[in-house]
N, C-alpha and C positions, 0 to 999 in steps of 0.2 A: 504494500500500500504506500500512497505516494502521499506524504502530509504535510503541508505546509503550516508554519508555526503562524497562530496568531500575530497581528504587528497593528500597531496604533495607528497609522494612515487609514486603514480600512475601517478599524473600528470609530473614525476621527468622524467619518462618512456620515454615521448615523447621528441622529435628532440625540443631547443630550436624556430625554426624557425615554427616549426609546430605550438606549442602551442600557439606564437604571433598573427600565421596567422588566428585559431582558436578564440582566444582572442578575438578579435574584435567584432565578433558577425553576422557577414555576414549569418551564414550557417543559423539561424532561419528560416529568409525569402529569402533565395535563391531558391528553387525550387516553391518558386512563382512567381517567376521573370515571365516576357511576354517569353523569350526567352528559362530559363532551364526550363519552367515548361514540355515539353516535357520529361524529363530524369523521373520526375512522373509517368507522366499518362503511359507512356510504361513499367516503373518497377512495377508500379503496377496493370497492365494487365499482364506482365507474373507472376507475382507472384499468383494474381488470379488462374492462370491456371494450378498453378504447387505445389503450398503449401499446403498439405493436407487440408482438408476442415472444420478439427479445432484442438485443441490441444493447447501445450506451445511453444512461440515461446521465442528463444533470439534472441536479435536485439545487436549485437556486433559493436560499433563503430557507433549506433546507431544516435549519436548526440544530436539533443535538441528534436527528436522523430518523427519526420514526416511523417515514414512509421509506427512506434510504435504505434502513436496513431489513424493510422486510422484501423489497426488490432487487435487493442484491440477494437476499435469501429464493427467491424466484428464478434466478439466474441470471437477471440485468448486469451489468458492468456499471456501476452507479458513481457519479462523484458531485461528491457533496458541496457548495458553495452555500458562504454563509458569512454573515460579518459581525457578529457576536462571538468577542472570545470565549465564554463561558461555553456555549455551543460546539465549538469546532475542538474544545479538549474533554467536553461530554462523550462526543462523536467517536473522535480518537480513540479513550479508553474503550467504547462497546467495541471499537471494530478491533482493537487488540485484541480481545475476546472470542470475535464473532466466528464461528462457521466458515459462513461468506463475508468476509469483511470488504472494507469499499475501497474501488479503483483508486480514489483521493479524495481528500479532504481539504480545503482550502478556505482561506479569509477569502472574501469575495461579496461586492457588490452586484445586485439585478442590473445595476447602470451598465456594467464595466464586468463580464462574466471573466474568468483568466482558464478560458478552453477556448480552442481552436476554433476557425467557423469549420463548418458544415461537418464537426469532428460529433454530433449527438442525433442519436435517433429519436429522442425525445427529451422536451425539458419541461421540469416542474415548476412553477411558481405557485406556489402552494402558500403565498405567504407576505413578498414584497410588495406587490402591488397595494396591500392597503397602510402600508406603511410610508407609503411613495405621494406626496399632499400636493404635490404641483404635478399638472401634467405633464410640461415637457419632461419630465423625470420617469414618467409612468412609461412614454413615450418612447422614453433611451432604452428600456425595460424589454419594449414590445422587441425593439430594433434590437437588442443583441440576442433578444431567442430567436428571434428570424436569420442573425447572422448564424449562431452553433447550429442552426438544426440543417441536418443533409436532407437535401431537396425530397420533399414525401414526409419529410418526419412531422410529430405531434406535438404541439405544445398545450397541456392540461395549464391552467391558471383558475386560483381562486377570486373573489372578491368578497366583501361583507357588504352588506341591502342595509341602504342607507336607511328602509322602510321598516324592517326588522324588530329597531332598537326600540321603538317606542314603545312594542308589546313585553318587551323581554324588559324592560323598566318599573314598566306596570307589572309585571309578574314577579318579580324580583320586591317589590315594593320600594322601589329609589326613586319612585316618584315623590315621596314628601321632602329630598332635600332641595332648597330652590332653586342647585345650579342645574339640576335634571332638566325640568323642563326647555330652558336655555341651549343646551346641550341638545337636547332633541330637535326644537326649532332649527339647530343649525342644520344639522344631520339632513333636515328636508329641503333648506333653503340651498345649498352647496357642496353638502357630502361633506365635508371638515369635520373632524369628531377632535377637541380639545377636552383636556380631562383638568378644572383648575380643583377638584375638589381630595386627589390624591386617594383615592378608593381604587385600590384592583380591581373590584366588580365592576366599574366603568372604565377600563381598557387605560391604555397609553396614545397618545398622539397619532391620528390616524386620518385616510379617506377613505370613507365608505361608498361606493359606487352606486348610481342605479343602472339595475341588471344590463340593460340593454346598452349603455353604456363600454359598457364591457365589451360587446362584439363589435362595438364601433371603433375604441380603441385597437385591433386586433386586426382589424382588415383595414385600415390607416398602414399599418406596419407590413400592410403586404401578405397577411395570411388569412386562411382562407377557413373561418368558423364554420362549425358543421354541427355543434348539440352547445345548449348551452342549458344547464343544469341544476335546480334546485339538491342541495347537497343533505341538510337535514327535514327540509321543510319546516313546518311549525312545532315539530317533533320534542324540542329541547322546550316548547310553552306545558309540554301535559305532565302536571306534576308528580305524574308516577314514572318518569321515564327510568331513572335510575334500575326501579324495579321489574319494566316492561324485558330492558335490557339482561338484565342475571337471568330471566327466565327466557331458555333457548327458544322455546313452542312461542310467546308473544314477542322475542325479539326477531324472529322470524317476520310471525305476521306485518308487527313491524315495517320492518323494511322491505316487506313486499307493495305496503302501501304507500311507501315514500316514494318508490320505482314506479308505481302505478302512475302518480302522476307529478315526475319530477321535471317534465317537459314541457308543462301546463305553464304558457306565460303569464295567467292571469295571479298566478298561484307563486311568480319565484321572488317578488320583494321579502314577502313572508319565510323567506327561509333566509338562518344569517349567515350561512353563507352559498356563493352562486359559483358553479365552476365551465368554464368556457375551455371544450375540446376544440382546437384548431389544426391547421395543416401549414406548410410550407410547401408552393406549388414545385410541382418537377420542373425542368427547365422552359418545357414547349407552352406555360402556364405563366411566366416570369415576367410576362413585359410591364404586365402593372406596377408588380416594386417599380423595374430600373425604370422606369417613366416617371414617378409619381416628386 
C-alpha cells in the first residue's frame, strides 16, 4: 500500500470549523450508529448496482474509509483521498490490518485529486461536495472527476436536500433554540447551512443542494447523469428506525421500500441525502466537454 503522510497545506485547504468538527473523531463510527447506519446499507446497495463490476476506484473525501474498505474487500483496487489528518491515519491503521487493504491513501482535496487523469474506473464523492459552499469550488470538484475517470467510467456523488432539514429539526426537537429557525430559513433561501450555535446535532459549515441541482452541476462538467437517487428517504424521521434496523425481517422490508421509490422526484428533497450516478462519455461522445 502506497501512503502518503498527512501535511498541513492540505489540511490548510479546509474551513477552520470543518476540520475541528472532523477532529474529533465522530465520522469513524458514525455510520454504525442504530440510526445513520441506514445512509450505509442504501449507499451501498446503489453503488452495488451501478459501479462497474471491478476496476480502480477513488474514494475522494473518502474519510477514515468505510465504503473504501468494504470495496476493496469486493475486489476494487481502491485509493483513498481525503484531507482530514485524523482520517487518513484512521485509514492507514485499518488497512495495516485489512485483508484487502487499499491501493493508497492520500491527503487530498475534491479540488485538486493527486491520481492521474483517466487513471479510475470510478470515483466517489460520497462527501465533499456539501462541504464545498461556493460553486466554482463544487465546480473544480465536478472537473477533476471528469479528469481521473477513463472514458465510460462512473462517478457516484452524494449531496444533502436543503429541504430535508426542516423535518429532521422538528423531529429532533431543535426547533425551540432561536438560531434553528434562522438556520433553516437559510437552508431554503440558498443552501448555506452555518452552525453559530456549536451543537453536533446541527452539522458543521456546509451547502446543502436542491436535488436537481445536483445533475445540473454534473453535466456543466461534461458528464452525463443517468439515476439520480433518494438515498434514505424519510426513513431516518420514523422513530423506531434504530429498531426496524436490528430486526433483519423489517430491515429488509425496509429497504425494499426505500428502492421502491427512491427515483420518485417528487419524493427526493425529503431524503437527506440524494446520490447522482453519472458517466464520462467514451470518446465519439466528447465534443461537448472540449467545446463547452
Amino acid at each position: 500500500m502506497n501512503l502518503h503522510p498527512p501535511n498541513v497545506t492540505v489540511a490548510a485547504s479546509i474551513t477552520p470549523e470543518v476540520l475541528a468538527f472532523y477532529a474529533q473523531g465522530a465520522e469513524q463510527g458514525r455510520l454504525s450508529d442504530p440510526r445513520r447506519h441506514i445512509e450505509y446499507l442504501r449507499t451501498r446497495d446503489i453503488l452495488a448496482r451501478h459501479l462497474p463490476p471491478a476496476g480502480t476506484v477513488a474514494d475522494v473525501g473518502g474519510g477514515p474509509g468505510a465504503y473504501a474498505f468494504q470495496l476493496a474487500a469486493d475486489g476494487y483496487r481502491v485509493h483513498l483521498v481525503d484531507p482530514v489528518p485524523l482520517h487518513l491515519e484512521q485509514a492507514a491503521t485499518t488497512s495495516a490490518r485489512a485483508e484487502s487493504p487499499l491501493a493508497s491513501i492520500s491527503p487530498g482535496d475534491a479540488r485538486q485529486v493527486p491520481l492521474g487523469s483517466a487513471s479510475c474506473d470510478a470515483v466517489l464523492l460520497l462527501g465533499p461536495l456539501y462541504h464545498l459552499t461556493a460553486a466554482a469550488d463544487r465546480a473544480r470538484a465536478w472537473d477533476e472527476a471528469y479528469r481521473v475517470l477513463v472514458p465510460g467510467g462512473v462517478v457516484a456523488a452524494a449531496a444533502t436536500s436543503r429541504y430535508y432539514t426542516t423535518w429532521e429539526y422538528l423531529a429532533k426537537n431543535l426547533y425551540d433554540d432561536p438560531a434553528v429557525e434562522a438556520i433553516l430559513a437559510r437552508h431554503l433561501r440558498d443552501g448555506q447551512h452555518r452552525n453559530p450555535t456549536g451543537d453536533r446535532r446541527l452539522f458543521t459549515t456546509g451547502y446543502f443542494h436542491n436535488p436537481n441541482d445536483l445533475t445540473a452541476e454534473a453535466t456543466t462538467a461534461g458528464l452525463r447523469p443517468h439515476a439520480l437517487l433518494a438515498v434514505e428517504g424519510a426513513a431516518k424521521l420514523l422513530p423506531d428506525l434504530a429498531d426496524r434496523l436490528r430486526d433483519p425481517h423489517r430491515r429488509d422490508l425496509l429497504l425494499r421500500a426505500i428502492r421502491r421509490v427512491e427515483a420518485e422526484p417528487s419524493l427526493l428533497g425529503m431524503s437527506e441525502h440524494v446520490l447522482l450516478i453519472a458517466h464520462k462519455p467514451t470518446p465519439d461522445n466528447t465534443a461537448a466537454k472540449e467545446t463547452r
